[in-house]
Residue, then its C-alpha position, 0 to 999 in steps of 0.5 A: x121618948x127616951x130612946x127616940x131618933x133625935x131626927x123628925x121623920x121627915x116624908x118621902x114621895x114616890x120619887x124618894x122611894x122608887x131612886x132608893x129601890x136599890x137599897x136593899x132595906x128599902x126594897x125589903x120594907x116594900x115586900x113586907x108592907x106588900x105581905x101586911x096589906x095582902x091578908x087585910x080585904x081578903x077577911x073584909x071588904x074583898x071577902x063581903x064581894x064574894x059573901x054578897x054574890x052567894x046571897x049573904x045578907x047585908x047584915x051578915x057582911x056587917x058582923x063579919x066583919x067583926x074579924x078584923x078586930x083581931x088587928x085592934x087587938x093586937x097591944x095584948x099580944x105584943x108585948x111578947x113580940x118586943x121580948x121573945x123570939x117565935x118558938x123554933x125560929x127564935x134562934x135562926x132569925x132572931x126576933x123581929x123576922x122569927x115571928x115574921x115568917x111564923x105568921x107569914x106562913x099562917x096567913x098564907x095556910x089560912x087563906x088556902x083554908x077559906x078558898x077550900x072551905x068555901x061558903x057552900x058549908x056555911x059563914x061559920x067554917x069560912x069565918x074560922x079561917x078568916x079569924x086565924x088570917x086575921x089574927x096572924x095577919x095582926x101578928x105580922x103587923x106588929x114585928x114589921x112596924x116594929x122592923x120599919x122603926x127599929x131599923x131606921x138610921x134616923x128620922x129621915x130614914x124612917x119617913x122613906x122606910x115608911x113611904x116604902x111601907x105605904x107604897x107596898x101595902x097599897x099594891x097589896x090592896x091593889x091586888x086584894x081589891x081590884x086584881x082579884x075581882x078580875x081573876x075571879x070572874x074567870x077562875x072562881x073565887x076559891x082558886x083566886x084566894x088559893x093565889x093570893x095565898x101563895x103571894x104570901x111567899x112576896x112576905x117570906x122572900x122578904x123576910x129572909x133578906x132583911x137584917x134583923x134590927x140591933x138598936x132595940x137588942x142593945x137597949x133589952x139588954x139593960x133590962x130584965x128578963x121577961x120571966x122575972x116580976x120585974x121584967x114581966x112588969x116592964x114588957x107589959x106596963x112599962x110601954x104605957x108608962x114611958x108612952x104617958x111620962x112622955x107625951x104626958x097629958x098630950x098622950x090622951x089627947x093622941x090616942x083619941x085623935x088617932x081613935x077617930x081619924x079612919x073612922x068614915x074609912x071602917x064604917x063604909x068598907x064592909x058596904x062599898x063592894x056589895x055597893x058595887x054589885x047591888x048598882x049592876x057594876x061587873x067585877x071587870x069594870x070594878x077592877x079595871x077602875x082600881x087598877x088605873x084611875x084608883x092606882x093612880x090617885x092612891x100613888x098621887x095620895x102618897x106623894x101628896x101626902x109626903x110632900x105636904x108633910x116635908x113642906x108644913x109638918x105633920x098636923x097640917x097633913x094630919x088635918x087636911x087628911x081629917x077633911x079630905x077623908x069624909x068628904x070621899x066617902x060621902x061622895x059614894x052617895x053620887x053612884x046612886x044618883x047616877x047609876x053604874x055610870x062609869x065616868x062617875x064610878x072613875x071619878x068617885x073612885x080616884x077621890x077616894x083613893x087619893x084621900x085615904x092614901x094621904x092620911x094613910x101616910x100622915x098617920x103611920x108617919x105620925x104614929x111612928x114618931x111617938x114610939x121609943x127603943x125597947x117599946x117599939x112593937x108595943x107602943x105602935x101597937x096601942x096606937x095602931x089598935x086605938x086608931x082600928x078599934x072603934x072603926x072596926x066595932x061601929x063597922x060591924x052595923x054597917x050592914x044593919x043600918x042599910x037594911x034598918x033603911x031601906x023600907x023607907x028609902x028603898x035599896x040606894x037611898x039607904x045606901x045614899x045616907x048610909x055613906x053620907x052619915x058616915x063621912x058625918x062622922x069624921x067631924x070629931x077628928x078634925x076638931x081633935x087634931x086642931x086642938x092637939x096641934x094647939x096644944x103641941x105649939x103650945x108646949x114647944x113654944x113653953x119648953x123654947x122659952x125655957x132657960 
């Protein structure tokens, strides 16, 4: 785009990120992408853990799971986010950070409010609270990725601000998703969210110590202001304009391969953890099992995944990402074949950590290349909400489809071709990141011959 670094990002490994540590802008960007991934299970997958161990059906887990389409979203709201400050805060810790700490501190209330609540009341009290954490949640979203791109010095730095990103929203899914089912089973659900909200103040400490970003500021001064037709026209279209009179006829092309390619990812994620409890798998053995053989494939993933891209580019990472993907989560099928095996539940578990750690790297450094200076909030929210929103709805049914199976195949058979189908459906990715990265070497090959 106009203003884009002149570098391509380049991606970093976990050798890159953890030498850099003492730099403070990349310790502060494994703080912030901690506080993004620390809200994200505890409204999804996390929270259908607990629902089923009350007795939730399979597909009241489903639906609710519908509130995390408050993060495919989040393009609505963002504009704001690239223009304004939060309201009080605006002043003191300008845009970026303002809304940062606005929304860290919602999402931190809001899950101290669902562990009071509880689901003794009922899904409805327990589901408004998860709303406004996911709603919040999707806020923080949009001001940190905005934050990582804007406060890159080049192309170099953004592939190590995004490594960084990668490596602290893991730990957070670590602890949402492995960390928490242990500290469950001895204190109760309730008091564990009670402290995961207080692990929100991992987000507040790093907000107070980043530096609010200048390269975007500079560039909002040459527009105008928001109140005004022009500038409301140009925060509003003006991020889908200069995204299209870019990439041109390639921007769709993007938006549908981003669309599709964590498709198999959403649709299993409201089943894997009743999954869990339905093969007799304990929380400890769940948890132990995440925090060891998943941890370590998911690091081995983020390695994987920045070292491919420095060695062969973003669409070859891009597209083993879109392979390797459907084939993990088709092998959740295995469990039900061999029980609550835990040889088997280890070696499941890896694959699928490894796989979505490196295509979670290869789309968030991918994703963050298409954005440009003064658009940054709202351009990577259109594309991080494209690549959620048709996961997020299908998800919804996931628990509809198992129990739609179940009197034919019984219990795990349904949940057998439940993971099946939805590796299946990963296929349309691949063939669209093939036929993007054609049409990209095209239109290099056309613009180097160019005089």
């Amino acid at each position: 785009m106009s203003d884009k670094k002149s570098e391509t990002p380049r991606k970093h490994g976990l050798g890159d990120v953890f030498s850099a540590l003492g730099r403070p802008k990349v310790a502060v960007m494994m703080g912030l992408g901690f506080s993004s991934g620390l809200p994200f299970l505890l409204t999804g997958n996390t929270l259908g853990y607990w629902l089923r161990e009350e007795g939730t059906s399979l597909k009241a887990i489903g639906f609710l799971s519908w509130v995390g389409l408050a993060y495919s979203l989040k393009y609505l709201w963002a504009p704001l986010m690239d223009r304004l400050g939060a309201p009080l805060l605006g002043r003191w810790l300008g845009r970026r950070r303002s809304w940062m700490l606005a929304a860290q501190i919602i999402v931190g209330l809001g899950l101290i409010g669902m562990a009071m609540v509880g689901t003794h009341a009922g899904l409805t009290e327990i589901g408004i609270f998860a709303v406004i954490v996911a709603f919040a949640s999707a806020t923080q979203d949009i001001v940190v990725d905005a934050w990582r791109i804007e406060s890159a010095e080049d192309g170099e730095e953004l592939g190590l601000l995004s490594s960084a990103y990668q490596l602290g929203y893991r730990g957070a899914l670590l602890a949402t998703d492995a960390l928490i089912l242990a500290l469950a089973a001895r204190i109760g659900w309730a008091n564990s969210y009670v402290a995961a909200g207080i692990c929100m103040a991992v987000g507040l400490t790093a907000t107070l110590w980043a530096i609010e970003p200048r390269q975007a500021d500079l560039t909002l001064q040459a527009k105008a202001p928001l109140w005004t037709p022009r500038g409301f026209f140009d925060a509003v279209v003006g991020p889908f304009i200069d995204f299209f009179a870019t990439h041109k006829e390639l921007g769709v092309l993007m938006l549908v391969a981003v669309a599709l390619y964590r498709i198999p990812d959403f649709l299993m994620g409201p089943m894997a953890n009743p999954y869990y409890h339905d093969l007799g798998i304990t929380k400890d053995t769940v948890a132990a099992v995440r925090g060891t053989f998943g941890l370590a494939a998911a690091l081995a993933g983020i390695a994987a995944g920045g070292l491919s891209a420095v060695r062969l580019g973003f669409f070859p990472t891009l597209i083993a990402g879109a392979v390797l993907q459907p084939l993990a989560v088709a092998a959740f099928a295995l469990l039900s074949l061999s029980g609550s095996h835990p040889g088997m539940f280890s070696l499941v578990m890896a694959v699928d950590n490894f796989a979505m750690a490196y295509a979670g790297v290869a789309l968030v450094s991918y994703m963050s290349s298409l954005t440009g200076l003064g658009y940054t909030a709202t351009q990577y929210a259109l594309l991080s909400s494209t690549y959620a929103m048709l996961g997020k709805f299908l998800k919804g049914f996931s628990g509809a489809v198992v129990e739609g199976l179940t009197p034919a195949h019984g219990l795990m058979g349904a949940y057998s071709l439940f993971f099946i189908g939805a590796g299946l459906v990963g296929a349309p990715a691949l063939i669209m990141f093939v036929i993007l990265a054609k049409a990209h070497h095209a239109r290099e090959a056309r613009l180097a011959a160019m005089p």
